[in-house]
Each structure stands twice: as structure tokens, then as C-alpha cells.
PDB file as gemmi writes it, atoms N, CA and C in Angstrom:
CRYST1    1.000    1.000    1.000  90.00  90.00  90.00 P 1                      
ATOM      1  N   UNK A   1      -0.960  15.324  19.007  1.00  0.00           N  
ATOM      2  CA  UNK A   1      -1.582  15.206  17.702  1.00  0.00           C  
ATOM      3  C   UNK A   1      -3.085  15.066  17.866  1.00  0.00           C  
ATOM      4  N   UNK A   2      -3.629  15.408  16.984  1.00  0.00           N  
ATOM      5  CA  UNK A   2      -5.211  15.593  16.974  1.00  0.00           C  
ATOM      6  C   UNK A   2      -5.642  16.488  15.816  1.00  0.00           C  
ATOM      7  N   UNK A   3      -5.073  16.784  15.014  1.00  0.00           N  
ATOM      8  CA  UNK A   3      -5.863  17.662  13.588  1.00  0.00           C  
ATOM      9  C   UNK A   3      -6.978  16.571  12.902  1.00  0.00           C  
ATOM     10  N   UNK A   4      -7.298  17.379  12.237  1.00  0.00           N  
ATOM     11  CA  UNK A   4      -8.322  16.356  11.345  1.00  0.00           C  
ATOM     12  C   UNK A   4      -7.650  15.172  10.500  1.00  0.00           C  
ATOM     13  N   UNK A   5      -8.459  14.260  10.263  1.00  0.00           N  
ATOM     14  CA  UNK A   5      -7.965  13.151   9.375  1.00  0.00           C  
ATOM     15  C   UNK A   5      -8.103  13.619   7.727  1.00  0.00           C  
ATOM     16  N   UNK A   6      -7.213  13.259   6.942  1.00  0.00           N  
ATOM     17  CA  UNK A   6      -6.871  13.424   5.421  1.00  0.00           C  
ATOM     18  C   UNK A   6      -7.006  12.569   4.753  1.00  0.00           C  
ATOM     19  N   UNK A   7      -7.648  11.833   3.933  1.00  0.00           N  
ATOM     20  CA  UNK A   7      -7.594  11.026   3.339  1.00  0.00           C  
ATOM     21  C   UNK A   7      -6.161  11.159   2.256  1.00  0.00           C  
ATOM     22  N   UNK A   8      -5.352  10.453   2.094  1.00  0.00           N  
ATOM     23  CA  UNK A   8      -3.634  10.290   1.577  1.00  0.00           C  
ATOM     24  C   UNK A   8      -3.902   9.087   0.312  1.00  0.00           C  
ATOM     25  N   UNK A   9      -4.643   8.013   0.192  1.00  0.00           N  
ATOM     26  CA  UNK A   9      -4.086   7.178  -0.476  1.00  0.00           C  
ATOM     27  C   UNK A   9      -5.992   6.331  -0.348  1.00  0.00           C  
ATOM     28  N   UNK A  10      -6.189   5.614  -2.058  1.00  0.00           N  
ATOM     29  CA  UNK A  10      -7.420   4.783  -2.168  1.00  0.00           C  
ATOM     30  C   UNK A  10      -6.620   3.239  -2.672  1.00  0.00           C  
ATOM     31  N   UNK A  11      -6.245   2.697  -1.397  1.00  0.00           N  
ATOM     32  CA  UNK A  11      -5.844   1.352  -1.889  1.00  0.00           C  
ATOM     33  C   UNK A  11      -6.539   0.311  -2.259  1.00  0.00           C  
ATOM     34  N   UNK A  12      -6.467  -0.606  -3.550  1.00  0.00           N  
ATOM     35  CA  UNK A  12      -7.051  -1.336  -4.795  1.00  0.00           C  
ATOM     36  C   UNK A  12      -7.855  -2.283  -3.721  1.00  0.00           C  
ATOM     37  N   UNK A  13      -7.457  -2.839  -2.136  1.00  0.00           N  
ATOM     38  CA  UNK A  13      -8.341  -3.704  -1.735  1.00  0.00           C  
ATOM     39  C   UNK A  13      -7.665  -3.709   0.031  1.00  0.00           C  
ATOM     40  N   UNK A  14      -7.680  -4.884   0.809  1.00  0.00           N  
ATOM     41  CA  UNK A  14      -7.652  -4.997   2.206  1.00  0.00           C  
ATOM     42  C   UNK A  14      -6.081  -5.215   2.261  1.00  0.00           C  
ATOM     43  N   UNK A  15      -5.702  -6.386   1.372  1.00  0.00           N  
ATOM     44  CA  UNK A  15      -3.754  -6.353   1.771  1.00  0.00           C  
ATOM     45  C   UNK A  15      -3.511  -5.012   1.238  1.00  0.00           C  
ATOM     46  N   UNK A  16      -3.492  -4.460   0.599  1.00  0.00           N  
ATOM     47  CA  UNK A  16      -2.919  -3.263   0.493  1.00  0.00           C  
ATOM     48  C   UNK A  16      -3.029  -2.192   1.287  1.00  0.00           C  
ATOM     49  N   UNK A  17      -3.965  -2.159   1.449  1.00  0.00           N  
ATOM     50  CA  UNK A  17      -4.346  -1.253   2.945  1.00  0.00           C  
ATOM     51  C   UNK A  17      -3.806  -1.355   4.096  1.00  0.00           C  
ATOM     52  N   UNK A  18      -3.852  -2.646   4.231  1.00  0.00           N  
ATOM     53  CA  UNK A  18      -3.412  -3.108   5.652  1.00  0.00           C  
ATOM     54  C   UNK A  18      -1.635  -3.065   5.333  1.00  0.00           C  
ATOM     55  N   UNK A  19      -1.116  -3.293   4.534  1.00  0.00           N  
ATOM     56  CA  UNK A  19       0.358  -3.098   4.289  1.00  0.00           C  
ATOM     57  C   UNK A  19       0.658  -2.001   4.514  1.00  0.00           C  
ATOM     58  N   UNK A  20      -0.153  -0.686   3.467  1.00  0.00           N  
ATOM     59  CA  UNK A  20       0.547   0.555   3.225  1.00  0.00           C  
ATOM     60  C   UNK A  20       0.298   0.933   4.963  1.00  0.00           C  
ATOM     61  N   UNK A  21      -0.732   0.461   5.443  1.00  0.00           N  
ATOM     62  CA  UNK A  21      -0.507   0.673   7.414  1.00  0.00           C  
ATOM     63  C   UNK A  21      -0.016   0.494   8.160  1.00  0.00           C  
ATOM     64  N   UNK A  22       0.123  -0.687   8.036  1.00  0.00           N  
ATOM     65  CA  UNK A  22       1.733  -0.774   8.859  1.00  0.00           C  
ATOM     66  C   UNK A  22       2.894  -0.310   8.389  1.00  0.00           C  
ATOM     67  N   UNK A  23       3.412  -0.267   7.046  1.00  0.00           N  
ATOM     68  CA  UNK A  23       4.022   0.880   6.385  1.00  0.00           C  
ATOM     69  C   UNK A  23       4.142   2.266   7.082  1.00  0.00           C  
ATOM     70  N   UNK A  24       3.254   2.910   7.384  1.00  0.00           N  
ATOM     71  CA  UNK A  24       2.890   4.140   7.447  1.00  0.00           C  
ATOM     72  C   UNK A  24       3.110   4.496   8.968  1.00  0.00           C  
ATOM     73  N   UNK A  25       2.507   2.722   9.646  1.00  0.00           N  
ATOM     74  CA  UNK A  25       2.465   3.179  11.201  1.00  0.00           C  
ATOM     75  C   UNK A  25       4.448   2.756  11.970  1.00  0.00           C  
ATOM     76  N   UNK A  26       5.171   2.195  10.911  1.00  0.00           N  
ATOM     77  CA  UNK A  26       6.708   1.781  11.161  1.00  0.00           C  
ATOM     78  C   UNK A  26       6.970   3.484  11.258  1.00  0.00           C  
ATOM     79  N   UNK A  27       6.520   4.056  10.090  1.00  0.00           N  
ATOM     80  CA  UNK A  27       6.838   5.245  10.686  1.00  0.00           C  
ATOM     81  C   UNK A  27       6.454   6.545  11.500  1.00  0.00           C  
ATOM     82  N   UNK A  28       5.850   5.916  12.593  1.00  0.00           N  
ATOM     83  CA  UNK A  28       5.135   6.402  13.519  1.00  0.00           C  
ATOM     84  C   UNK A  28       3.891   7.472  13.083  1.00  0.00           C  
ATOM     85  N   UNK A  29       3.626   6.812  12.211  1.00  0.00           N  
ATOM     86  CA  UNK A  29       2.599   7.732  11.178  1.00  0.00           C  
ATOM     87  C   UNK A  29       0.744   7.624  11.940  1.00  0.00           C  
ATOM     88  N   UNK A  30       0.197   8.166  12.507  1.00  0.00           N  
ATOM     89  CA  UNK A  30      -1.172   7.478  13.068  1.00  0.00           C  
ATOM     90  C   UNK A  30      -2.029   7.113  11.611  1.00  0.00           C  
ATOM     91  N   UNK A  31      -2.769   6.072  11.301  1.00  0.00           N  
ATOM     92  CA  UNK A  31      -3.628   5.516  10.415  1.00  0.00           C  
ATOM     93  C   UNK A  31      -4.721   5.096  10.842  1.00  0.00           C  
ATOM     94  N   UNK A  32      -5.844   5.343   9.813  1.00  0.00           N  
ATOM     95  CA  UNK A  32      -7.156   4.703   9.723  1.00  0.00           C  
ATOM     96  C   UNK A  32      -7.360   4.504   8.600  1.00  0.00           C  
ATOM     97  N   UNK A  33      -8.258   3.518   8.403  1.00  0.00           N  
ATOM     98  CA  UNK A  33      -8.416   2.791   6.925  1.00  0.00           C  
ATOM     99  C   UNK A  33     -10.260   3.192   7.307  1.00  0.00           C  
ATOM    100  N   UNK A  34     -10.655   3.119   6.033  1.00  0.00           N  
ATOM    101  CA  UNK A  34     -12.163   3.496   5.604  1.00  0.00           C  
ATOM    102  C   UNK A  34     -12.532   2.734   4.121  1.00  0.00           C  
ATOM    103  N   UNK A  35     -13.639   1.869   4.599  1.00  0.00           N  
ATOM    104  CA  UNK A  35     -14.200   0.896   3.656  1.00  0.00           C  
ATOM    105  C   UNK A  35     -13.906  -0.527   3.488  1.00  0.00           C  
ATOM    106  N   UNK A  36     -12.927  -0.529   4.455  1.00  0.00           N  
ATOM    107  CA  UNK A  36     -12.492  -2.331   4.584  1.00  0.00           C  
ATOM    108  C   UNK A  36     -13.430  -3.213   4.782  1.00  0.00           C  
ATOM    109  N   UNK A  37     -14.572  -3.161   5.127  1.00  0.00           N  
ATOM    110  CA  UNK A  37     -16.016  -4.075   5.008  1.00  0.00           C  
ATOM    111  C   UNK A  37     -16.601  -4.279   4.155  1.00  0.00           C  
ATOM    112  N   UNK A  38     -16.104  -3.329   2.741  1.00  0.00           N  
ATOM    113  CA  UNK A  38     -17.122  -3.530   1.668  1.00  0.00           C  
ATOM    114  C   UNK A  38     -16.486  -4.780   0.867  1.00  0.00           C  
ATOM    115  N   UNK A  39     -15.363  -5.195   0.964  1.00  0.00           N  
ATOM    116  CA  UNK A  39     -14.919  -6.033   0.056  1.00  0.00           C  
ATOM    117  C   UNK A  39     -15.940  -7.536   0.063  1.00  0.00           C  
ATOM    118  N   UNK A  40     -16.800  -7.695   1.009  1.00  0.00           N  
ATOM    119  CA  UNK A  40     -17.678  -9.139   1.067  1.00  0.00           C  
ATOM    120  C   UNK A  40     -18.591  -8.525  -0.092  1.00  0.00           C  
ATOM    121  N   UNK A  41     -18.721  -7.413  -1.071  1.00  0.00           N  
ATOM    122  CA  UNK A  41     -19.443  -6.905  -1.889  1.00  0.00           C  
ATOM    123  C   UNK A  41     -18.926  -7.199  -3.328  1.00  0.00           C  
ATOM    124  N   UNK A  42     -17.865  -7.505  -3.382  1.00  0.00           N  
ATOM    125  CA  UNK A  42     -17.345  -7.960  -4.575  1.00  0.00           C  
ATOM    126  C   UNK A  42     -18.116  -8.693  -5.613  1.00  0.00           C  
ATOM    127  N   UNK A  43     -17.988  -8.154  -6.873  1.00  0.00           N  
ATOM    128  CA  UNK A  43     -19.367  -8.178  -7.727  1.00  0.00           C  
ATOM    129  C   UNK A  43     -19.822  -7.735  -7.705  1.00  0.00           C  
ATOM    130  N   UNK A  44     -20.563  -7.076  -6.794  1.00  0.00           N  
ATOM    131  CA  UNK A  44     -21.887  -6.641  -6.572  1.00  0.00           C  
ATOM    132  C   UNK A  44     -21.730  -4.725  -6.600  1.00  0.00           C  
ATOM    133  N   UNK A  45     -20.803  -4.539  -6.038  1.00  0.00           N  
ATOM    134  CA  UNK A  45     -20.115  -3.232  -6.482  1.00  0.00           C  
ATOM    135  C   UNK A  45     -19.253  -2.466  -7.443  1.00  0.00           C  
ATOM    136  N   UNK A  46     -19.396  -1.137  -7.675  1.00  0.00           N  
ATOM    137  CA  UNK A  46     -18.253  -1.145  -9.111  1.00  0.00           C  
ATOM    138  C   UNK A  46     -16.872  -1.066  -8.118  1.00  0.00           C  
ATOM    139  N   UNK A  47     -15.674  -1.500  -8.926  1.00  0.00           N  
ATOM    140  CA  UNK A  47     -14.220  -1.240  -8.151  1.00  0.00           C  
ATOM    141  C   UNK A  47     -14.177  -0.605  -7.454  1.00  0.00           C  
ATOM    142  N   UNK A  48     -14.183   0.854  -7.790  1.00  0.00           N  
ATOM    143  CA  UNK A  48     -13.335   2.006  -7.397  1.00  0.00           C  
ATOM    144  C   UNK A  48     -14.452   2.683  -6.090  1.00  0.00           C  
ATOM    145  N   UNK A  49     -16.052   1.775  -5.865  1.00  0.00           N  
ATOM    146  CA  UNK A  49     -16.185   2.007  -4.623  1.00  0.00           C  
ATOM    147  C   UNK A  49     -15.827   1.020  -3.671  1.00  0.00           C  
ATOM    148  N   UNK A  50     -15.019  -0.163  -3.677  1.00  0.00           N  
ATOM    149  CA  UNK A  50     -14.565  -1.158  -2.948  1.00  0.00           C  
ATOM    150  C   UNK A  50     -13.477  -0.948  -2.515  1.00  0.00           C  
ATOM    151  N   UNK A  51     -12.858   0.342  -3.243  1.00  0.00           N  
ATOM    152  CA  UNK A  51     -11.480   0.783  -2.222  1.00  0.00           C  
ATOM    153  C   UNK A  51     -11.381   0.984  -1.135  1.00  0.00           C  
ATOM    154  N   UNK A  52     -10.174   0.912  -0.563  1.00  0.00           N  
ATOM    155  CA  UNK A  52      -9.807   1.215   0.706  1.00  0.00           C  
ATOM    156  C   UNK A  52      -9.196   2.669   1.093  1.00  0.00           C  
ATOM    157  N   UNK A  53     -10.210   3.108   1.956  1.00  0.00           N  
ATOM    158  CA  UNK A  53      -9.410   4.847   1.932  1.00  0.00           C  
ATOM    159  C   UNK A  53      -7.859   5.004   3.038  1.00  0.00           C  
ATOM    160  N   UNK A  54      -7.170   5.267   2.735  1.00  0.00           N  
ATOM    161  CA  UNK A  54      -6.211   5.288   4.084  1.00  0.00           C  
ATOM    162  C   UNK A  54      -6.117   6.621   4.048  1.00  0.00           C  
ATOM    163  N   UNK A  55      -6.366   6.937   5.391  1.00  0.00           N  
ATOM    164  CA  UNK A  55      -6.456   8.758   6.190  1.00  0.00           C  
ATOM    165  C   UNK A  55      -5.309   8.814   7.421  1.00  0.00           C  
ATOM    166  N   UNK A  56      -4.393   9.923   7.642  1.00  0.00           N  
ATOM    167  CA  UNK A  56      -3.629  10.322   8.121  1.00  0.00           C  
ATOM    168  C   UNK A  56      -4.005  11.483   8.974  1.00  0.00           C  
ATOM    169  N   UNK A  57      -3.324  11.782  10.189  1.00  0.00           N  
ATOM    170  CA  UNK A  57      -3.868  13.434  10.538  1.00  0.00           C  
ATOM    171  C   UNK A  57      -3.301  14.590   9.870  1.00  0.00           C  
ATOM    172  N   UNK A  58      -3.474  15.336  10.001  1.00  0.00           N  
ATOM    173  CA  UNK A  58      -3.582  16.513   8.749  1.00  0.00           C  
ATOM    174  C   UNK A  58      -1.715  17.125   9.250  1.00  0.00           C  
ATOM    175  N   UNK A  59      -1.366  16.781   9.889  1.00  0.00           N  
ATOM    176  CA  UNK A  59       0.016  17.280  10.302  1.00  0.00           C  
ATOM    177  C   UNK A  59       1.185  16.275   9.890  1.00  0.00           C  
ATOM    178  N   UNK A  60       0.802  15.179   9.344  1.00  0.00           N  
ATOM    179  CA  UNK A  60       1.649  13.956   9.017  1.00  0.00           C  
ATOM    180  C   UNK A  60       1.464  13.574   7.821  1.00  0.00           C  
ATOM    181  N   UNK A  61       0.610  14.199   6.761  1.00  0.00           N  
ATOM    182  CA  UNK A  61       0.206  14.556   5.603  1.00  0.00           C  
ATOM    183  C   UNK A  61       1.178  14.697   4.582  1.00  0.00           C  
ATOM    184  N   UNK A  62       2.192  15.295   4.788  1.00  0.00           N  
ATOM    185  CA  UNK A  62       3.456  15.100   3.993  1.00  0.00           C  
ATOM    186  C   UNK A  62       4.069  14.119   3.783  1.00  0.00           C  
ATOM    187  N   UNK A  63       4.653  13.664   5.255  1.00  0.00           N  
ATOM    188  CA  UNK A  63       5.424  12.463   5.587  1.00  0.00           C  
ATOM    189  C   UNK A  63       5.058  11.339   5.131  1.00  0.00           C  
ATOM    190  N   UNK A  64       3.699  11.211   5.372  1.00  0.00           N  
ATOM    191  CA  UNK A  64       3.039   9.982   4.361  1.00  0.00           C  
ATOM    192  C   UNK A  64       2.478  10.032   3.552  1.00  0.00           C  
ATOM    193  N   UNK A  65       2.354  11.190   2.532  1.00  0.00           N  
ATOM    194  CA  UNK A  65       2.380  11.181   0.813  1.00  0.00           C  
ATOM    195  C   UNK A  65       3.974  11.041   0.564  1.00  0.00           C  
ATOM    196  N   UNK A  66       4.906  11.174   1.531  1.00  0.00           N  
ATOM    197  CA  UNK A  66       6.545  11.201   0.934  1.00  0.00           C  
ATOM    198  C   UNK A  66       5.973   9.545   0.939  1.00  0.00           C  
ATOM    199  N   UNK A  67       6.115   8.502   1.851  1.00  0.00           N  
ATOM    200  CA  UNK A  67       6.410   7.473   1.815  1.00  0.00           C  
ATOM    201  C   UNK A  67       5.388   6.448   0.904  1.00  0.00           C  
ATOM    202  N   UNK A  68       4.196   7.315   0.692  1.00  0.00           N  
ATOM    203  CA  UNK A  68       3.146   6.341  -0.351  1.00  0.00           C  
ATOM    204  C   UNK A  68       3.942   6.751  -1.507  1.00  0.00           C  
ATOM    205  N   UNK A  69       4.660   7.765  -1.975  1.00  0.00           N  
ATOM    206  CA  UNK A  69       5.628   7.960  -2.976  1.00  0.00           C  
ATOM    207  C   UNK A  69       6.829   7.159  -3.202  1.00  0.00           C  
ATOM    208  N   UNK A  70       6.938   6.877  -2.373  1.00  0.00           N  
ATOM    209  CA  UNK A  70       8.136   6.107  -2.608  1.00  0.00           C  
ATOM    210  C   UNK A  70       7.944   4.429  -2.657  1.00  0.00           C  
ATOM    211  N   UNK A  71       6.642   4.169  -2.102  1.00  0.00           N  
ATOM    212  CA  UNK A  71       5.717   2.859  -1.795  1.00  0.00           C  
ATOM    213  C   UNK A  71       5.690   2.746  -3.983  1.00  0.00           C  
ATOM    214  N   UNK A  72       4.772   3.698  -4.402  1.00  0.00           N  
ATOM    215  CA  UNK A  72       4.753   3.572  -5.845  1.00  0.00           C  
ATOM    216  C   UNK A  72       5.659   3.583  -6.689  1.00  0.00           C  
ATOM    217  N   UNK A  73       6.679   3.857  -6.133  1.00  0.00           N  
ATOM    218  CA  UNK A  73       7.931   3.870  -7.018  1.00  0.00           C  
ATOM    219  C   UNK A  73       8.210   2.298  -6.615  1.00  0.00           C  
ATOM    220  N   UNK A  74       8.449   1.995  -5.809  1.00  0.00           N  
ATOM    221  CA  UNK A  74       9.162   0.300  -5.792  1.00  0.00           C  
ATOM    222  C   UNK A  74       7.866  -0.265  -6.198  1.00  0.00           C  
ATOM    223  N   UNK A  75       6.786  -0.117  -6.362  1.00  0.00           N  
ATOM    224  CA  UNK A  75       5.529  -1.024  -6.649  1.00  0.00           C  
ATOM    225  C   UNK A  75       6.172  -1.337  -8.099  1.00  0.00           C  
ATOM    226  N   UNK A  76       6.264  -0.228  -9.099  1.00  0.00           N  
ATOM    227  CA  UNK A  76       6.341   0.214 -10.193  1.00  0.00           C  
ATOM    228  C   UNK A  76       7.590  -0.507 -11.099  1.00  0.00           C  
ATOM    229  N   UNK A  77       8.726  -0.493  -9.882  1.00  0.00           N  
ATOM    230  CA  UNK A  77       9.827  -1.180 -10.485  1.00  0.00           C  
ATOM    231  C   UNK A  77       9.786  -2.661 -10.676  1.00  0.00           C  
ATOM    232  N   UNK A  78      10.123  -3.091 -11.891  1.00  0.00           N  
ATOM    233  CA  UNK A  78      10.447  -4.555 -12.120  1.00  0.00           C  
ATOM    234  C   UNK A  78      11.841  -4.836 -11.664  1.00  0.00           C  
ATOM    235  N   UNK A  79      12.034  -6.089 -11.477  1.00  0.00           N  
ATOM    236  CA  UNK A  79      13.810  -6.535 -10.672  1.00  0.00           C  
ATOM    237  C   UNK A  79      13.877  -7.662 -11.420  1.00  0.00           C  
ATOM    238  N   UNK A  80      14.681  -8.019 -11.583  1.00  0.00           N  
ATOM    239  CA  UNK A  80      15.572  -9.411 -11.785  1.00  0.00           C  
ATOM    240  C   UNK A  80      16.323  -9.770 -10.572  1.00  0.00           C  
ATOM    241  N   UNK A  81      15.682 -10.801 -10.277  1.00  0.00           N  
ATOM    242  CA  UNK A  81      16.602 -11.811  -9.269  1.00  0.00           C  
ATOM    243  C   UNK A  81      17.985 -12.338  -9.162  1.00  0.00           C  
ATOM    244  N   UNK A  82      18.368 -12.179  -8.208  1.00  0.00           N  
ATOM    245  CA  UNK A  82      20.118 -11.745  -7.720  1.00  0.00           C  
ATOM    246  C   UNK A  82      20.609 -13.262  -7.459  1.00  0.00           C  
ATOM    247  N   UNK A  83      19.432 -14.226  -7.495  1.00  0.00           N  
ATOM    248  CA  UNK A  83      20.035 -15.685  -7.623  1.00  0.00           C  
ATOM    249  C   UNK A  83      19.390 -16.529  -8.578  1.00  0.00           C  
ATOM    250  N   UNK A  84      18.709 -16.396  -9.342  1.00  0.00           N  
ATOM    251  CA  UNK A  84      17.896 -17.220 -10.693  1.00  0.00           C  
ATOM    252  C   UNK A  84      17.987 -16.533 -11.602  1.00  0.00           C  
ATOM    253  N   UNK A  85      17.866 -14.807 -11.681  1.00  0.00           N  
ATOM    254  CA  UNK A  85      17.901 -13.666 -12.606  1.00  0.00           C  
ATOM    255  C   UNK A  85      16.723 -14.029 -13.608  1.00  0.00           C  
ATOM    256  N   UNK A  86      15.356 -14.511 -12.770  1.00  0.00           N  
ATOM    257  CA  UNK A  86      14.421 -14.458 -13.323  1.00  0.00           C  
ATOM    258  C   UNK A  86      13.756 -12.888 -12.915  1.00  0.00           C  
ATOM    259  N   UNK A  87      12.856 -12.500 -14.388  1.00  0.00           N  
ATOM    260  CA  UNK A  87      12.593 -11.263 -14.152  1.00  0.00           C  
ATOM    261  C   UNK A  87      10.764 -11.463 -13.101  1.00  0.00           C  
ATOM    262  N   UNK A  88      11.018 -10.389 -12.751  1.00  0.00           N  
ATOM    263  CA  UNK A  88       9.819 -10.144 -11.605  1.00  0.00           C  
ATOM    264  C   UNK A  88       8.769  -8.905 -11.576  1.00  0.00           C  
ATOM    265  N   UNK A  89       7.881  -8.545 -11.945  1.00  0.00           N  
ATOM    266  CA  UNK A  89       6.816  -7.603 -11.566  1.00  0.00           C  
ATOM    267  C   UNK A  89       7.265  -6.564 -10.382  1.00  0.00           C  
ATOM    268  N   UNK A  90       7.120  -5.082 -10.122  1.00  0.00           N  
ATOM    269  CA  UNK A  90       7.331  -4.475  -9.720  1.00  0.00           C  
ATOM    270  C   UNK A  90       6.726  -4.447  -7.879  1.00  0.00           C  
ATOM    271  N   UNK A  91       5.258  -5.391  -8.060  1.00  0.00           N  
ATOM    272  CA  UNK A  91       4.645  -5.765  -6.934  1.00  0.00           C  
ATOM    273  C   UNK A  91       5.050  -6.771  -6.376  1.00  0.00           C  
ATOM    274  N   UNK A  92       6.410  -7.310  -6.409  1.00  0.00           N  
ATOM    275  CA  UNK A  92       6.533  -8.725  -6.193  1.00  0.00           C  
ATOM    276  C   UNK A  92       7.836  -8.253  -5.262  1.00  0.00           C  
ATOM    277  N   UNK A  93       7.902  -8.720  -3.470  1.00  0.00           N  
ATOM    278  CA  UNK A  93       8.814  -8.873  -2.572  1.00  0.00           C  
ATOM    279  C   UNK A  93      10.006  -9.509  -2.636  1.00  0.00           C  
ATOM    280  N   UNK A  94       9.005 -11.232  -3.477  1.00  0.00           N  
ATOM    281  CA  UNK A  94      10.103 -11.880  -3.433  1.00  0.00           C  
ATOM    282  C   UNK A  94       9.930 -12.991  -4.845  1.00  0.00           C  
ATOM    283  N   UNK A  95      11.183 -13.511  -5.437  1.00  0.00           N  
ATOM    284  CA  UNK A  95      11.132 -13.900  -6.139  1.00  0.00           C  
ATOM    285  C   UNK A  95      10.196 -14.970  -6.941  1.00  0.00           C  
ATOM    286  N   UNK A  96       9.332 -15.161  -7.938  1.00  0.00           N  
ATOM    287  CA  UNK A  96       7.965 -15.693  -7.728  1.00  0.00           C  
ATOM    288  C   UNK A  96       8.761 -17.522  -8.183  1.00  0.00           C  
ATOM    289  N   UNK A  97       9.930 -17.209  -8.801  1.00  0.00           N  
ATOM    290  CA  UNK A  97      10.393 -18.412  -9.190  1.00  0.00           C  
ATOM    291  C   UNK A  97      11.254 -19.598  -7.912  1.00  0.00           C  
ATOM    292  N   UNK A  98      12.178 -18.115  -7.437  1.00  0.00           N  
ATOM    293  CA  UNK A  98      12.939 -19.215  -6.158  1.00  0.00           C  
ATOM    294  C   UNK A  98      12.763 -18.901  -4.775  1.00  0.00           C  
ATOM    295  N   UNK A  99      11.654 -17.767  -4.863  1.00  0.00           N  
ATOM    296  CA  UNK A  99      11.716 -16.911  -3.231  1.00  0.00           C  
ATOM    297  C   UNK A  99      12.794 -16.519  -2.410  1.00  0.00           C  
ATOM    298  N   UNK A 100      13.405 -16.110  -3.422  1.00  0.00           N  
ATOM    299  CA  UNK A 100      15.065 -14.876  -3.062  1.00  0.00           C  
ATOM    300  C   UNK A 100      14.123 -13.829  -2.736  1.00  0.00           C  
ATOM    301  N   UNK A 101      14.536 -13.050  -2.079  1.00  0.00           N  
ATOM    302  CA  UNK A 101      14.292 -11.440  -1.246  1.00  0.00           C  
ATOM    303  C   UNK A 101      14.778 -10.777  -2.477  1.00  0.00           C  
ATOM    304  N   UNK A 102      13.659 -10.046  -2.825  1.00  0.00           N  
ATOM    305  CA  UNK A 102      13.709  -8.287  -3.628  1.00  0.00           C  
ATOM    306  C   UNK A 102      15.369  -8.038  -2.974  1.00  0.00           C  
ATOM    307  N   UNK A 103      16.104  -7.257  -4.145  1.00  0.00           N  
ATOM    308  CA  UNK A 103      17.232  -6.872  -3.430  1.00  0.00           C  
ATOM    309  C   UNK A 103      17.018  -5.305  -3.146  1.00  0.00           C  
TER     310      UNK A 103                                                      
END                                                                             
């Protein structure tokens, strides 16, 4: 591997970045993140240049727009909890009320 890098995904800040990367790198995906230093700028910058770029090589480009696809789909979904059946935000792992595991 060695094609050029692609930029795939502008994540909202540093955990996200750093998640959707190891995300990306479970699946043997190579990653680089671009702009993770600007966040000590907060305030001082508008948002959407404080993102985080995550870039892929140009041959793995699919594979990880499949899995940032599927990353936004569970972001997206709300759950109800399988032991309190309190309802939960789509960004949420684990239960914010009893910390049950997302099922």
C-alpha cells in the first residue's frame, strides 16, 4: 500500500477522530488524522475549521466510507435500554441512566 491519502470523513472534534481511528484501524484500515492541534483554538476559530480531517489511502477508500456509514447509522439511532428501558441518544454506548451496554 502506498496510493495517495483521501480525505473520507471531517470529525466534529479529537474523541471522534481518535475513535472513528481506531475504528477504521480494527479494520486494518491505515489512518491519519489532520488538524488535531487546532482544538487549543476553541473560540477563537469558526467550527467547521476546528475539525478533524480523517484520510485513508486511496485503495481503502471504499472500505472506510462503508464503515464511516455504518459508524452514522448507529450514531443516528436512539435505543432504549434492555435493563432500565430508559431511552438514550443515538451517540450514547452505554446507558446514561444505569451504564448497561448499547445492545
Amino acid at each position: 500500500m502506498g496510493g495517495p491519502w483521501i480525505k473520507v470523513y471531517d470529525a466534529a472534534n479529537n474523541l471522534e477522530a481518535y475513535s472513528l481511528k481506531g475504528m477504521l484501524e480494527s479494520e486494518h484500515i491505515e489512518v491519519q488524522l489532520s488538524g488535531e492541534c487546532l482544538s487549543s483554538a476553541t473560540g477563537e476559530l469558526p467550527t467547521d475549521v476546528l475539525q478533524v480531517g480523517v484520510w485513508v489511502r486511496e485503495e481503502q477508500v471504499q472500505l472506510a466510507r462503508q464503515q464511516l456509514a455504518q459508524y452514522e447509522h448507529t450514531a443516528a439511532s436512539s435505543w432504549n435500554c434492555p435493563q432500565c428501558a430508559e431511552h438514550n441518544e443515538g451517540q450514547f454506548e452505554i446507558c446514561w441512566q444505569c451504564g448497561c451496554d448499547r445492545p
